[in-house]
N, C-alpha and C positions, 0 to 999 in steps of 0.2 A: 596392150597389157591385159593380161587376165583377169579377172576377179571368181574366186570360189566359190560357190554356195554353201557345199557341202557340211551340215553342223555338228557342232561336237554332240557326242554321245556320253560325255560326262564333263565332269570342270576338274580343275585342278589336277592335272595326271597327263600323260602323253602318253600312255599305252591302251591297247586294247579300241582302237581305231576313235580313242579321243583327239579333237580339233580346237584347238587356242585360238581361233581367230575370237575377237573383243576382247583376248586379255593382253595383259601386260607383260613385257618380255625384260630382263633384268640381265645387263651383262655379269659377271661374274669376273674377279681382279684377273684371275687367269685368263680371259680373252686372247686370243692370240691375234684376232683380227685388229689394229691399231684403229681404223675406223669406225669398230664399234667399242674400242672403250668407255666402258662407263656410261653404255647409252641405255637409255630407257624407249621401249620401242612398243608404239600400240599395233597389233595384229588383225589386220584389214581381212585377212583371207589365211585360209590353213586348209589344206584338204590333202587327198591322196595326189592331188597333182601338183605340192608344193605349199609356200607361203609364200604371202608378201604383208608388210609393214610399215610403217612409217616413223624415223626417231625424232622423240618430243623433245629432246632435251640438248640440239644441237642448233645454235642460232645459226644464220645465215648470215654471220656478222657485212657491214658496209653494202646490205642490201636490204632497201626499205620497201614497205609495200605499197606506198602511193608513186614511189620512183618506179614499183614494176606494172602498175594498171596504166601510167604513161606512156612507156615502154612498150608494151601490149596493144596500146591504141584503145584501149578499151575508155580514159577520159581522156580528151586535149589538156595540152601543157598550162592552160589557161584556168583550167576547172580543177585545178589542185588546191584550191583554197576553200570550194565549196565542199570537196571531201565529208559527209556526215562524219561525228568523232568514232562513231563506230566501225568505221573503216579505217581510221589513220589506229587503230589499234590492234589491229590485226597482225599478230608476229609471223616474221618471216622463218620458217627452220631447214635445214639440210636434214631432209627426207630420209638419205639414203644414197650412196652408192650408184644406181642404179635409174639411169634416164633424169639424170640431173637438170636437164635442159627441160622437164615439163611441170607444170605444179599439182600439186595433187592439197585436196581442202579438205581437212577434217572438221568437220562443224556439228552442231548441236540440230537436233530431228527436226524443228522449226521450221526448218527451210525444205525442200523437196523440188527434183526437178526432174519429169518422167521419163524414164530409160537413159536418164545420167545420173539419178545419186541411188547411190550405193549404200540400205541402211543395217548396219555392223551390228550393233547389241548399244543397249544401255543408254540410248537415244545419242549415239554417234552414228554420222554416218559418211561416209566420202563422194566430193564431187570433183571431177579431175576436167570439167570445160569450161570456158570462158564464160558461161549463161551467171555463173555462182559470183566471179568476180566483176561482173555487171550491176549483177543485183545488189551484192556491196557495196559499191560504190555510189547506190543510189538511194540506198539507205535503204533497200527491201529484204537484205539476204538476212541469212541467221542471226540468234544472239551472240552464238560465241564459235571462234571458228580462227582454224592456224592453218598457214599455206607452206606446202613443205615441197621445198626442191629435188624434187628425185624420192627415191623409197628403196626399201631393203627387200630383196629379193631368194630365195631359196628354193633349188630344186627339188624333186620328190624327196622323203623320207633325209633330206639334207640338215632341215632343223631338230628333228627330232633324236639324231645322230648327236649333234652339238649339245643340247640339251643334257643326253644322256652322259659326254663326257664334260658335265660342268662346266659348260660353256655358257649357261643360262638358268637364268631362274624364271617363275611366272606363278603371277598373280591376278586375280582380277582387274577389271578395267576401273582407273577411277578417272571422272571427268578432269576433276580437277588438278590430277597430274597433266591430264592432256589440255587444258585450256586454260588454265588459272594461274599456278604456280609460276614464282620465277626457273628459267632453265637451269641455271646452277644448281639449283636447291633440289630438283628431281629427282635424283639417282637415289640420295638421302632419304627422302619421303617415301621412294619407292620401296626400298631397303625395308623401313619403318613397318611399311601399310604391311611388310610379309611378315613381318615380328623378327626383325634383324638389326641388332644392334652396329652400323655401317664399317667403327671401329672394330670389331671383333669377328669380323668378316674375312674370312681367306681361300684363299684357293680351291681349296679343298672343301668348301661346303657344300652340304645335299642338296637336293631340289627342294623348291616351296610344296 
């Protein structure tokens, strides 16, 4: 998997060789993608060679995250009880479409691990190896931190296309969409943080 450097040269806009990675991506009711209805999706990377993402607001339902560091071998079956509470809190999400079989860790700057985390904007940053979910488990990793199955991926100039036919909204990145909130409630908040009343929301609305 790739990660972008490349940074935006302005915020809010997708023209004019501007780059959304750290903000917030907002499906729009017209989606035609079923997968991404209604998802709220933070922007890991955006450049001329693509995007990738992560959706916050899709639980991994019937998969817990002390069930998957067992799994992973990363603790024995016996040390699930000694779990810090800061790891048994860690929510599981479906990432995305896209390499569902790996995890990828959005977490709070806190934590750092050299030439594995990846720091985004707005002290988010991603870790995609086993080093992060050690460290939680042992009570060293970050404050606050969501493990998502897979991620949303798009070819060159493929989101910015979408975008343009209201397929998407965006807005800044807020933590607390990406770590705090419950996942129901997202898409709402998100809707809100861009001054959109959720009900009076259709198809047919402009970009943020």
């Amino acid at each position: 998997m790739w990660i972008g450097r490349e940074r935006r040269t302005g915020s809010g806009g997708n023209s004019g060789g501007t780059f959304l990675d750290g903000q917030m991506l907002v499906a729009m009711p017209g989606m035609r993608d079923e997968r991404f209805a209604r998802a709220v999706i933070y922007l890991c990377a955006h450049s001329a060679e693509g995007a990738m993402g992560i959706i916050v607001n899709q639980p991994a339902h019937h998969i817990n995250f002390t069930d998957l560091l067992v799994q992973l071998d990363v603790i024995p079956q016996d040390e699930r009880i000694s779990l810090p509470h800061s790891a048994e809190g860690v929510k599981v999400l479906r990432g995305g479409p896209v390499e569902t079989g790996r995890g990828f860790v959005l977490h709070s700057a806190d934590f750092f691990i050299q030439d594995s985390t990846l720091p985004i904007d707005d002290g988010i940053c991603l870790t995609a190896t086993l080093d992060i979910l050690k460290a939680i488990a042992t009570g060293g990793g970050p404050a606050s931190a969501v493990l998502a199955l897979g991620y949303a991926g798009w070819a060159p100039g493929q989101l910015e296309n979408e975008i343009q036919q209201n397929g998407w909204l965006h807005c800044p990145a807020d933590r607390g969409l990406v770590f705090d909130a419950e996942a129901g409630a997202k898409y709402d908040l998100a809707l809100r943080k861009i001054g959109i009343d959720p009900g009076m929301l259709s198809s047919d609305a402009g970009h943020a």
